[in-house]
N, C-alpha and C positions, 0 to 999 in steps of 0.2 A: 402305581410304582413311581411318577414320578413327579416326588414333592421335596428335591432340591431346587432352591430357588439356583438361578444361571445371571450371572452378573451379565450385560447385556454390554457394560462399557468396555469389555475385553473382547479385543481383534477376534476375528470366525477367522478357524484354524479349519483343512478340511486332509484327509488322509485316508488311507484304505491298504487292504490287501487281497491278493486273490484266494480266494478257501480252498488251501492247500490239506485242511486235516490236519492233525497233531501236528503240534511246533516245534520247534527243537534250540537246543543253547544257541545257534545262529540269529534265532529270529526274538531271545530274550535280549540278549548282548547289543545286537544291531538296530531292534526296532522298539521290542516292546518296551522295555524300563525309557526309552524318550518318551512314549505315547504316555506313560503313566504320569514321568513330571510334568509333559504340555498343559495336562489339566488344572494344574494349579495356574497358569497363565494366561490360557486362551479357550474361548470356547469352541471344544475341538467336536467334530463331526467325526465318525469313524466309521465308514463302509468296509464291506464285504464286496469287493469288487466282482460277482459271479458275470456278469455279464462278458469281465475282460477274459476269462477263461474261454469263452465260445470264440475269442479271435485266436487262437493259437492252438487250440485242444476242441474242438469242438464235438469228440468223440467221448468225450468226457463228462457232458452234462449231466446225465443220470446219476455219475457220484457226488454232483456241488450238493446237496440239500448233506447228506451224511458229512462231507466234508465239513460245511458251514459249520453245524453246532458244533463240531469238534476244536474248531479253531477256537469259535466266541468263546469257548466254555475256555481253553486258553489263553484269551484274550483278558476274561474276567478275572482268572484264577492268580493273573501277574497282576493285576492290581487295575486294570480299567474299571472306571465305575459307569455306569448307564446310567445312573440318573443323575450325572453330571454333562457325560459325554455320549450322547444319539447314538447307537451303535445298529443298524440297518444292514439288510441285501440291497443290493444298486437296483438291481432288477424290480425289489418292489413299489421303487418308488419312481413312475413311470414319468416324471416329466426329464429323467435324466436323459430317458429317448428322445421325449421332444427336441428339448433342446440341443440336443447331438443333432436331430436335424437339421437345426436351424442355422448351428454353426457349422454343417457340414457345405451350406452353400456360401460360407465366407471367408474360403480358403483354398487356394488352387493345388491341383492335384501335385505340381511341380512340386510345391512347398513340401508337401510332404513326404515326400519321395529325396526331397534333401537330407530329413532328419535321421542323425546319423544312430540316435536308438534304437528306432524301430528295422534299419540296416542289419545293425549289428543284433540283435534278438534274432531275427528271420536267419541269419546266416547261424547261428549258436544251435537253434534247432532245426536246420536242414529245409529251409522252406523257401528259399529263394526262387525256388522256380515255380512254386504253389501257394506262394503269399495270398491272402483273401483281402477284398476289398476293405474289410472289417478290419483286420488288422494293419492297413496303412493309414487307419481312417485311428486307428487306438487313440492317438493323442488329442482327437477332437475330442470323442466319448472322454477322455479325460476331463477337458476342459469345460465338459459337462457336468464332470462331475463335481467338479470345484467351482464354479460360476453359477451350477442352481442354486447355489447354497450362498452365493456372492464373497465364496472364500475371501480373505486380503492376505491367508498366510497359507503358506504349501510347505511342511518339510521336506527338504530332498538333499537327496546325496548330489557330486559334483555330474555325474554320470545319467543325473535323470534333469538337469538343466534344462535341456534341446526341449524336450516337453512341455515344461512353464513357460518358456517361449514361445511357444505355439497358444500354449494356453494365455500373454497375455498380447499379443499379437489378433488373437479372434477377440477380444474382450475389446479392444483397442479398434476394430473394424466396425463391429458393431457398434459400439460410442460414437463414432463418427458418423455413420450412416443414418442411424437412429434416434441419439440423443444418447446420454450416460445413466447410463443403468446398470452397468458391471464396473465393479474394482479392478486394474490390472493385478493381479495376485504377485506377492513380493516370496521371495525364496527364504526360506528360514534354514540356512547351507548348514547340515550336520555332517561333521564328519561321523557317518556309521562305523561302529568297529565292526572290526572283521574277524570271526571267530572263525579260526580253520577247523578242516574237518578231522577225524582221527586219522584220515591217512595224510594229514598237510595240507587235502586241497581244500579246494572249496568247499564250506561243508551246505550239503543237498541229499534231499532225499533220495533224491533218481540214483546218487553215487554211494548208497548205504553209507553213508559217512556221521551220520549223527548222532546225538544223545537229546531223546525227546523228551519235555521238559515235565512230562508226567510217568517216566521213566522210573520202573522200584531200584531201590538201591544195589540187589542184585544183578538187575539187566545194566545198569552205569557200569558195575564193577566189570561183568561178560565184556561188553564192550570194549573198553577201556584197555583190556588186556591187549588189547589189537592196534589197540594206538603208533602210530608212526615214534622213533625215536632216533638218536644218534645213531647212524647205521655204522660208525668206528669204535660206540659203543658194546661191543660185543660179548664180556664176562660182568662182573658184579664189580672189580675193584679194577677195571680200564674208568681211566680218566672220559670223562664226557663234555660234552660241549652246551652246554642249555641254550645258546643260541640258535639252535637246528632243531632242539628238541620239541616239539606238539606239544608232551605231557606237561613241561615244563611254563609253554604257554598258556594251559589252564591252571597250574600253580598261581599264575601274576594275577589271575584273575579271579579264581576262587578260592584263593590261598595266598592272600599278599602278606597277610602277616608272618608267613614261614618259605617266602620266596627267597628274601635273601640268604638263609641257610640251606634250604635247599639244589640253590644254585651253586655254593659254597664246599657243598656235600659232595654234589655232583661231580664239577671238575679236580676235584678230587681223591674221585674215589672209591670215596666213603658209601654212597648213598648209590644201593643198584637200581635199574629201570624197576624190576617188580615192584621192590617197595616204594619206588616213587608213585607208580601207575597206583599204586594199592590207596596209598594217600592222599592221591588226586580225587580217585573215585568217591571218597568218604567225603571232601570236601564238599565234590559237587551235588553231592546226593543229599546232603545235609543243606545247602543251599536252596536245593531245588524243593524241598520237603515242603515248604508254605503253601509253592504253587500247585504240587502232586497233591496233598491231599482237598487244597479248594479243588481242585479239577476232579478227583472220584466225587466229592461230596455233590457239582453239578450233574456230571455225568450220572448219580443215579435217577433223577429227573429230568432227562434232557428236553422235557417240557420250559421246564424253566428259562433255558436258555430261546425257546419260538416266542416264548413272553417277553424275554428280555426283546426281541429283533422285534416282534409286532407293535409293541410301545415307541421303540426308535425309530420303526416307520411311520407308524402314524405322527408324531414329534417331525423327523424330517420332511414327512409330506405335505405339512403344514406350510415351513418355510418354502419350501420349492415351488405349492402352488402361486402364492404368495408374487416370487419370484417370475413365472410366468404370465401371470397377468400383468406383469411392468413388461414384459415383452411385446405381448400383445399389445397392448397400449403402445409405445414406443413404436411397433412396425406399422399399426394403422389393424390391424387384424381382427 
């Protein structure tokens, strides 16, 4: 599978997510169409974060493996390539443990208990008072997971900062202690967009608020009916505000070429929520149509997709090893 040659003079990019299962317009808008252009610039790494799942949900293992392909197969279907970009489980490529151990004794507890991400996460899902050791320790495992790889670039949003600080604050002990053998990894600051959900918020699974990105044109339109709008909108020819309006904000986005009239329509008048909502739906559904039909065409072999992850493992567990032997060396080990 894989006989793309990998430019070697371009910066190690490294990233991941946790296998959440199907993905939805949030995580195309926010993450994936960046993951896809990285590759033209860096050689990007791209895990399957399962292992970070067992610090927050640990009740949950038994779904990661079903989870997994369903993501990758969405991962692949928006346009990642594997045999440019390593695409792995964390879990299977065991030196990310090691080295979580190893950076686990180059950081004091205090430290971590300062960082205000892993605060705010623990407080968001009610676990302040049953936090696991595992999860105050997440952003070592992190910087595990970007240092076996000897990342030098991390994308992140402004809000996942405190973490690459952590990650090069360990990288930065260890140099000192040891000698230089890790990069301090530099932040490559995206601003993520943020696609609301169809009730406005957040859009999250947990909150049924989404349109998942292998979605029929059908289920978009079902959904979609449900969409949040001008709630001063109330008849077909009251004037509306597109400022307020959700539907409106997937107009800008999968419909910019008929934004400015629909806007136009709108406070107006002219243009009711149904047929807006009706319009929205067709755009997105026609948008999303590339990535829906690569994702059934994976999905009827989800073989395909354990080949794709068992290639990326063995590719990243090359480097990693690689990576641990300058450790050892380094510690005297």
């Amino acid at each position: 599978m894989n006989n793309t040659t990998t430019n070697n003079n371009l910066p190690l990019l490294v990233s991941g997510m946790r296998p959440t299962g199907r993905l939805h317009l949030g995580h195309l808008v926010g993450v994936l169409e960046n993951w896809v252009k990285l590759q033209e610039s860096y050689r990007c790494y791209y895990l399957v974060a399962d292992w970070h799942v067992l610090t927050t949900a640990p009740d949950q293992a038994r779904q990661i493996r079903t989870r997994t392909i369903e993501m990758v197969a969405d991962w692949i279907a928006a346009g990642l390539n594997p045999e440019v970009a390593p695409i792995f489980r964390q879990s299977k490529v065991v030196q990310h443990a090691e080295l979580h151990l190893v950076f686990s004794m180059l950081i004091t507890l205090n430290r971590l208990l300062r960082n205000p991400a892993v605060k705010e996460q623990a407080q968001s899902l009610g676990l302040e008072e049953i936090i696991s050791y595992g999860h105050v320790g997440y952003p070592v495992l992190q910087a595990a997971d970007i240092l076996v790889y000897k990342g030098a670039v991390v994308p992140v949003g402004e809000d996942q900062l405190p973490h690459l600080e952590i990650t090069r604050e360990i990288a930065h002990r260890f140099n000192g202690l040891y000698g230089e053998v890790f990069p301090e990894p530099t932040a490559l600051l995206t601003k993520f967009p943020r696609l609301p959900g169809l009730d406005g918020k957040r859009m999250s699974k947990s909150a049924g608020n989404t349109i998942q990105l292998s979605a029929e044109p059908e289920e978009i339109s079902s959904v979609m009916r449900t969409a949040f709008t001008d709630p001063l909108k109330l008849r077909r020819n009251d004037p509306g505000r597109p400022e307020v309006c959700l539907v409106y904000t997937y107009h800008q986005r999968f419909n910019p070429e008929e934004a400015g009239a629909i806007e136009a329509d709108c406070r107006s008048g002219a243009l009711g929520c149904v047929d807006c909502k009706r319009r929205a739906s067709a755009k997105i559904a026609t948008a999303l149509e590339p990535i829906r039909t690569r994702h059934h065409e994976i999905m009827k072999d989800s073989n395909s997709v354990m080949d794709i992850l068992l290639d990326g493992e063995t590719r990243a567990r090359k480097v990693a090893e690689e990576t641990m032997n300058d450790v050892h060396k380094a510690i005297g080990l």
